[in-house]
C-alpha positions as CSV (number, residue, x, y, z in Angstrom):
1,X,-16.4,32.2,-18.5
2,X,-16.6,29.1,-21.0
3,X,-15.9,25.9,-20.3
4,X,-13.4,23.5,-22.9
5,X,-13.6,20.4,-23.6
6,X,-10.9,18.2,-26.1
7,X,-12.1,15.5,-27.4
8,X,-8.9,12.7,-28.6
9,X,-10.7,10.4,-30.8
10,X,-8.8,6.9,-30.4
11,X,-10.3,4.7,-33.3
12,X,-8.8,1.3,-33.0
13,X,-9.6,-0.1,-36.4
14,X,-6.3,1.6,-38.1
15,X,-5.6,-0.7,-41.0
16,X,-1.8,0.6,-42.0
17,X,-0.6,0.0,-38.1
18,X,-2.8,-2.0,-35.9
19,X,-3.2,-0.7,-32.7
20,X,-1.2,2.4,-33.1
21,X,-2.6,4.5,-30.6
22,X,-1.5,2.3,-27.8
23,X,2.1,1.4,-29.6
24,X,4.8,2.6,-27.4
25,X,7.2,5.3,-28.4
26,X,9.7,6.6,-26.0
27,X,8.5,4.2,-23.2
28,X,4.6,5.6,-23.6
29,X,1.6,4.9,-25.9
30,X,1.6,7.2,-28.7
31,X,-2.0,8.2,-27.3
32,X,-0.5,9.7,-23.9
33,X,1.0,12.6,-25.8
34,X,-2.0,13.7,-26.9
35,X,-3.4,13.6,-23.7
36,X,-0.8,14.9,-21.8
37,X,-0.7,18.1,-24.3
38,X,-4.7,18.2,-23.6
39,X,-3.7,18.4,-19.9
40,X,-1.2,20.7,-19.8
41,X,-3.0,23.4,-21.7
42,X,-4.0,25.8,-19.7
43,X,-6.8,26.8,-21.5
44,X,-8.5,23.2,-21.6
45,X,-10.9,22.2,-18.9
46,X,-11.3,18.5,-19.6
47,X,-10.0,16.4,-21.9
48,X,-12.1,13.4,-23.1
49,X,-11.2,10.2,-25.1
50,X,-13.6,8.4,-27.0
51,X,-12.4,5.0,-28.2
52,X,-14.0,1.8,-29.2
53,X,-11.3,-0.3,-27.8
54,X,-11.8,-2.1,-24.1
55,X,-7.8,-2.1,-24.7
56,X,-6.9,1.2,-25.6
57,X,-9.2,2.8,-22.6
58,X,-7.3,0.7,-20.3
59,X,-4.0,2.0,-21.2
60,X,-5.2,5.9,-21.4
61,X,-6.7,5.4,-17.9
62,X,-3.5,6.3,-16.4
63,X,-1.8,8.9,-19.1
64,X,-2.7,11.9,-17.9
């Protein structure tokens, strides 16, 4: 049996809408659906985000 891993890259450097991946839309940073799709696939073992933001790790901390 294999093991599967996502990966959600979260750059934070986004020029055309700073800080997008922790924006809110619908009452959640746009990053959570991601996340919460990478969860709730039945077929994924772990999900992973890699980020270079202190800020947006914070807020992804608790998406899942």
């Amino acid at each position: 049996m294999s093991y599967v891993v996502a990966l959600v890259p979260a750059r934070a450097g986004s020029k055309g809408v700073p800080n997008k991946n922790i924006r809110s839309l619908a009452g959640h940073p746009l990053l959570a659906y991601s996340v919460r799709a990478g969860v709730k696939a039945g077929n994924i073992d772990r999900v992973i985000v890699s980020t270079d933001s202190a800020i947006t790790a914070g807020r992804v901390s608790g998406c899942a």
